[in-house]
N, C-alpha and C positions, 0 to 999 in steps of 0.2 A: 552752575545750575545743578541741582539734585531731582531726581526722577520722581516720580509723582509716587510710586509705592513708597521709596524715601522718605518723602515730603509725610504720607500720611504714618510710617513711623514714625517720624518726631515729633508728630501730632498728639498721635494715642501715647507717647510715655510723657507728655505733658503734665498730666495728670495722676500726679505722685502723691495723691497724700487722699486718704477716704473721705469720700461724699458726703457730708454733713445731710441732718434728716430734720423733719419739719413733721406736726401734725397738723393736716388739712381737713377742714369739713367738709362731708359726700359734697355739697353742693359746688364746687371749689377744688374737686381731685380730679376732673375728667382731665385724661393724659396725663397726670403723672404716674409713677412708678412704684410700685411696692418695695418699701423699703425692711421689713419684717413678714414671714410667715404671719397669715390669716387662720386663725380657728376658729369655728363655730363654737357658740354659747350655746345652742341647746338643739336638740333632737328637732331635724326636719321630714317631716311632717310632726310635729311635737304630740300627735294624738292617732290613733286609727280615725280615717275620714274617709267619707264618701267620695268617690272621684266623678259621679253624676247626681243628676235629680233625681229622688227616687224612694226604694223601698226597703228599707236595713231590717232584717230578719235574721235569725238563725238556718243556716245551706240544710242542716243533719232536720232530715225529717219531713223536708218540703217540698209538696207534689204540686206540679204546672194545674191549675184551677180550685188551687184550697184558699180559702177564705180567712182573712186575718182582720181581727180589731185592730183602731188606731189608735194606739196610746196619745201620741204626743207629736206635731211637730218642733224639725228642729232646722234652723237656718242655719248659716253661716256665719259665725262670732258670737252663735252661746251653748251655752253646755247643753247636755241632756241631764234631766233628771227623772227620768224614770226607768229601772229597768225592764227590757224585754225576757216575756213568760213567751209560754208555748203557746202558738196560735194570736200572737199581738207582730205588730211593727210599728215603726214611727216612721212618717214620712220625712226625708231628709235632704235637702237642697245644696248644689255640690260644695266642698269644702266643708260640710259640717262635719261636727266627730261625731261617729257611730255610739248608738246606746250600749251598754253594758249587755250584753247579752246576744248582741248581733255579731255576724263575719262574714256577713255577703249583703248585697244591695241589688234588688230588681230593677231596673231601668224604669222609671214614670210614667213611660208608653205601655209598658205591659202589664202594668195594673188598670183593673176597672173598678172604682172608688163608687162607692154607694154609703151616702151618710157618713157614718165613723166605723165601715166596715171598707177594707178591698178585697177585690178577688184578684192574685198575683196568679198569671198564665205562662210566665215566663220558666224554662228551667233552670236553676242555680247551682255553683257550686263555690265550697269555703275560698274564703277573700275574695272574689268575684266583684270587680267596679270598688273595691277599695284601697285605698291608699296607706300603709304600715307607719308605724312610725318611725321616724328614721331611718328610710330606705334611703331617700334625700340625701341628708346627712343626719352625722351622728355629733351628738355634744363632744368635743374635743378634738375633732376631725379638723387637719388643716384644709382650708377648704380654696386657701388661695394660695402661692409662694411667693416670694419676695421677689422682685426683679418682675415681676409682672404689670404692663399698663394698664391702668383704670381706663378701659372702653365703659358704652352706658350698658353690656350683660355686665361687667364685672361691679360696678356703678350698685345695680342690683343685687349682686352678691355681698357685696359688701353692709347693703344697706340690710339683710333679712339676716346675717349676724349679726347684728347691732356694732359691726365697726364704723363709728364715727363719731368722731374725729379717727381720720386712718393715718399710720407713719407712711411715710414717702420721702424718698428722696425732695433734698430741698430744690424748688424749681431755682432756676439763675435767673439773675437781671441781665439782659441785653438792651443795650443802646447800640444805633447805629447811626454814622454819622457822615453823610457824604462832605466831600471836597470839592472846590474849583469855584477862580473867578467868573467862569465861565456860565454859571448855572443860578437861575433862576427859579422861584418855586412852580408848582404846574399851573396853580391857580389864574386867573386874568387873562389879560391879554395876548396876543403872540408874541416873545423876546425878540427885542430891538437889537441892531449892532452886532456883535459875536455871541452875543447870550445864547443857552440853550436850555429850555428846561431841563429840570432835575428828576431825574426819571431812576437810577438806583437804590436810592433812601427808599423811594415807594417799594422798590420791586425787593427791596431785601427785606424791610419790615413784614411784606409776604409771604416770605421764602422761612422764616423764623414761623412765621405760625406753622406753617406747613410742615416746620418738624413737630410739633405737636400742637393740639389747641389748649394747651396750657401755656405755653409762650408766649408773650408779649416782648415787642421791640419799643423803646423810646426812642424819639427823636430827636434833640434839642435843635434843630436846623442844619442849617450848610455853612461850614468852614471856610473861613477863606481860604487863599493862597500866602499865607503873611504869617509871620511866628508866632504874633498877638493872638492875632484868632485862635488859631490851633491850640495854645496855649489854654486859652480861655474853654475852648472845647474839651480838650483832654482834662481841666479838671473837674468836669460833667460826666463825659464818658470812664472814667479810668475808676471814677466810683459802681460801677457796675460788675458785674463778675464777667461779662464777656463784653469787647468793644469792637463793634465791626467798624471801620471807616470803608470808603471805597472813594481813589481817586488817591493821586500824591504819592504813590510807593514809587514810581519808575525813574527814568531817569536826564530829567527834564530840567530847567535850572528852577521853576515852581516844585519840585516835588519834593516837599517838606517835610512830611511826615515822617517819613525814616528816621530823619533826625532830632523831629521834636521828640518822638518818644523813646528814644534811646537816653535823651537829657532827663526823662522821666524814672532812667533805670529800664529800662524796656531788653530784657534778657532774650536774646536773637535765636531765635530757633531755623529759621527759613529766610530766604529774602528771594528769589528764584526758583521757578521750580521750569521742568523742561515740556511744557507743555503748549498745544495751541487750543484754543484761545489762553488767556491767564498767565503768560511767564512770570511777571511782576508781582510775585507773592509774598503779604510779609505777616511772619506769624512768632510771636514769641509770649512772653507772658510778665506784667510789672511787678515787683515785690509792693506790698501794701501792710505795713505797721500793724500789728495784732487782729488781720484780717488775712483769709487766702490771697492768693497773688487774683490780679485782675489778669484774663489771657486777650491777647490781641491781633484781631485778623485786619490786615491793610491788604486792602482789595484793588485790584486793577480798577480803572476809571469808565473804560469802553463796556457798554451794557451788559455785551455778550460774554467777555470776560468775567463782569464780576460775577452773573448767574450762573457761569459755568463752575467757578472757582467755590460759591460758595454751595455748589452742587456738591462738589467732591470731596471739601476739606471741612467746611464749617458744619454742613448737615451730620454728617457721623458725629464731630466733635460734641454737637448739642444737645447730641442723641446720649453722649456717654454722660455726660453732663446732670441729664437726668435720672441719670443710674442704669441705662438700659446698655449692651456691651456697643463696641466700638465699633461697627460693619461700615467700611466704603459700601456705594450704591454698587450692586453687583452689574458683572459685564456680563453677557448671554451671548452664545455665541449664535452668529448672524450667517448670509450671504450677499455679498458686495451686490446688491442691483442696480448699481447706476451703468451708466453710457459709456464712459469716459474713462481715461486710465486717472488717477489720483496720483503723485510724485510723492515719496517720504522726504521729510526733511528731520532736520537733526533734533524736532521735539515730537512726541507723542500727539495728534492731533483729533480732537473731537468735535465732531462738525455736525451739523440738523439734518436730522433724517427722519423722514416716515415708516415706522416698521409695520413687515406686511405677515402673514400668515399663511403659508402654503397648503398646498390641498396634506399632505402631508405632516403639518402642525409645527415645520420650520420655519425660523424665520429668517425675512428679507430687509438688508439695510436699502432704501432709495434716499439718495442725497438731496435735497432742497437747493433751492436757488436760496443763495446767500452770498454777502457782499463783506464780510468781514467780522471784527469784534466790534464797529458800529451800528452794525446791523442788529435790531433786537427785532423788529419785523419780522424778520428769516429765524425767527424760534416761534411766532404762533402757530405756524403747522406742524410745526415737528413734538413727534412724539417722544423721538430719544435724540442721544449723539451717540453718530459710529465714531469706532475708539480707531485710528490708526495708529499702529506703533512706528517708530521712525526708522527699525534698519530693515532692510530687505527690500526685495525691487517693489516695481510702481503696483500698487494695486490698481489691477484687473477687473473685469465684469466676470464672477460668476465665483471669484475668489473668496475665501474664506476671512470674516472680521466680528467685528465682535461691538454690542450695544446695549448704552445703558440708558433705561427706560427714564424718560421725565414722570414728575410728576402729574396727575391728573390726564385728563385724557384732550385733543384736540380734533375738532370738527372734518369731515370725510371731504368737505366740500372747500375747503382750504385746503387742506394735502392735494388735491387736485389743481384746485389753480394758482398754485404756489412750486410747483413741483421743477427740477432744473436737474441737468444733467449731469452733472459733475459735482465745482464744490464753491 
């Protein structure tokens, strides 16, 4: 077994050869990555514009109760054509560009309009309620950097420099593919005999969007336990840039997979790693004939395993995938709140915990009641897992450890009735 920082070394130098790039349309880039510096095409605010409704004047000369003709309104999305004399304004509605002659704008409340005359009561001074041009940005300005995710501001930004089609790293394909005689789909009835529904396939196709929402997972169903199968599946999966399995990697007289994709050429990076939940980790990568290599994660079978595992190894990896750098989920350091002393054993162990928030703004690890890596129940409350390392005495109540936050947030009222003393 190799240690889990190990483990995610051999991960991140996986990835030896540069990211290939792709042009996406805005509609079609949310979560990807900028793959190239963004610059503006043209001056933002592209004109001097009003920043309210109102009254565009010349500031030099003009006393709170003078009386101004109204040349001209002007809306938003057309020009002005007439210039401002002395003693005129146009009335101008926000967004529009100021006439030729004006450098301030009276607010609309503080004029009082009579016919084609107003009387402005407001005092003004130069640029007052207007907007410069290219204060925003300026033509040539990078206005985005590479390596940067398309959220729906940047969506935005993107779209008012007229980048689109945007470069981006190319997204990946991911299939995923569970394993076992044992498993049935969720659909229907209750399984009969030793059947168990198939509950990883869902929970990973999940766990893939949730590194970004530009990711999709395919599924082509459930593997068997037989070399046919897997066969037949790996040349489904293996055409993809990233092939999750779960199920088959350990060491059972069923657990195939090791071996069917090593016949595949399956270049062995991992096959253990020293951790609880997840020891049974297999990560390596296929060579693929005038294509990138396809990389491949075999995931433990037990629930809690594979969630955990692809917590730690496969989310960075998908992350780097899309061109963003390589981060493990970060650990925050905690304090041990449970009851109970916890024992080290000889792997690093992360278990379901509630984290709490003290009056002081630290935080508290409390253990969940949980029954094991078949246990996926005993992950709805838990917000994170406390990380135990395996040497040193038993942790203690009040002792120092350390937690890495799950995704999304879980319900106050399950932490509560879900809650166990130990582990």
């Amino acid at each position: 077994m190799i240690t889990k920082g190990e483990a995610l070394a051999r991960i991140a130098s996986a990835l030896d050869y540069p990211l290939p790039t792709e042009f996406r349309p805005l509609h079609d880039a949310l979560g990807a990555v900028l793959a190239a510096d963004i610059r503006s095409d043209v001056d933002m605010p592209p004109f001097e514009k009003s920043s309210v409704d109102g009254w565009a004047i010349s500031a030099e000369g003009h006393e709170p109760g003078r009386r101004y003709g109204i040349l001209e309104r002007i809306m938003a999305g057309t020009m002005p054509t007439r210039r401002l004399l002395a003693g005129q304004t146009s009335k101008v509605m926000t967004g529009a560009p100021l006439p030729e002659g004006a450098n301030a704008v009276v607010m609309v409340e503080d004029g009082e309009e009579e016919a084609e005359s107003v009387i402005l009561r407001a005092k003004i001074r130069p640029g007052q309620n207007v907007c410069h041009r290219g204060e925003d940005l300026a033509a040539g300005q990078i206005v985005l950097a590479a390596g940067t995710r398309i959220d729906a501001v940047v969506l935005g930004v993107l779209a008012m420099v007229g980048a689109d089609p945007v470069s981006v790293f190319a997204v990946p394909s991911v299939c995923v593919i569970p394993t076992g005689d044992e498993l049935c789909l969720p659909e229907g009835p209750p399984p009969e005999g030793a059947q168990i529904r198939e509950t990883n396939g869902v929970m990973l196709r999940a766990q893939v969007r949730g590194v970004s929402p530009i990711l999709r997972a395919f599924s082509p169903g459930i593997a068997r336990d037989n070399p046919e199968s897997l066969r037949n599946f790996l040349d489904v999966g293996l055409d993809h840039d990233v092939l999750i399995l779960s199920g088959g990697v350990s060491m059972g007289d069923l657990d195939l997979v090791g071996g069917a994709l090593k016949e595949r050429g399956l270049e062995v990076a991992i096959e253990k790693v020293a951790i609880k939940p997840g020891k049974p980790l297999l990560f390596g990568r296929v060579p693929r004939p005038h294509r990138p290599p396809a990389f491949v994660f075999g995931l433990p079978g037990n629930p809690v395993s594979s969630f955990v595992t692809f917590e730690l190894f496969v989310f960075p990896f998908l992350r780097r995938l899309l061109g963003e750098p390589f981060e493990a989920r970060p650990e925050e350091p905690a304090t041990y709140a449970g009851t109970k002393s916890i024992a080290r054993i000889p792997r690093e162990q992360h278990l379901p915990c509630a984290i709490e928030v003290d009056a002081t703004g630290a935080l508290r690890a409390n253990p969940l009641e949980w029954h094991g890596s078949a246990d996926l129940r005993g992950l709805v409350a838990a917000d994170g897992l406390m990380v135990v390392p395996s040497a040193g005495p038993a942790l203690e109540p009040g002792m120092p450890v350390s937690v890495i936050r799950l995704p999304g947030h879980r319900p106050a009222r399950a932490r509560a009735t879900h809650r166990g003393g130990g582990h």
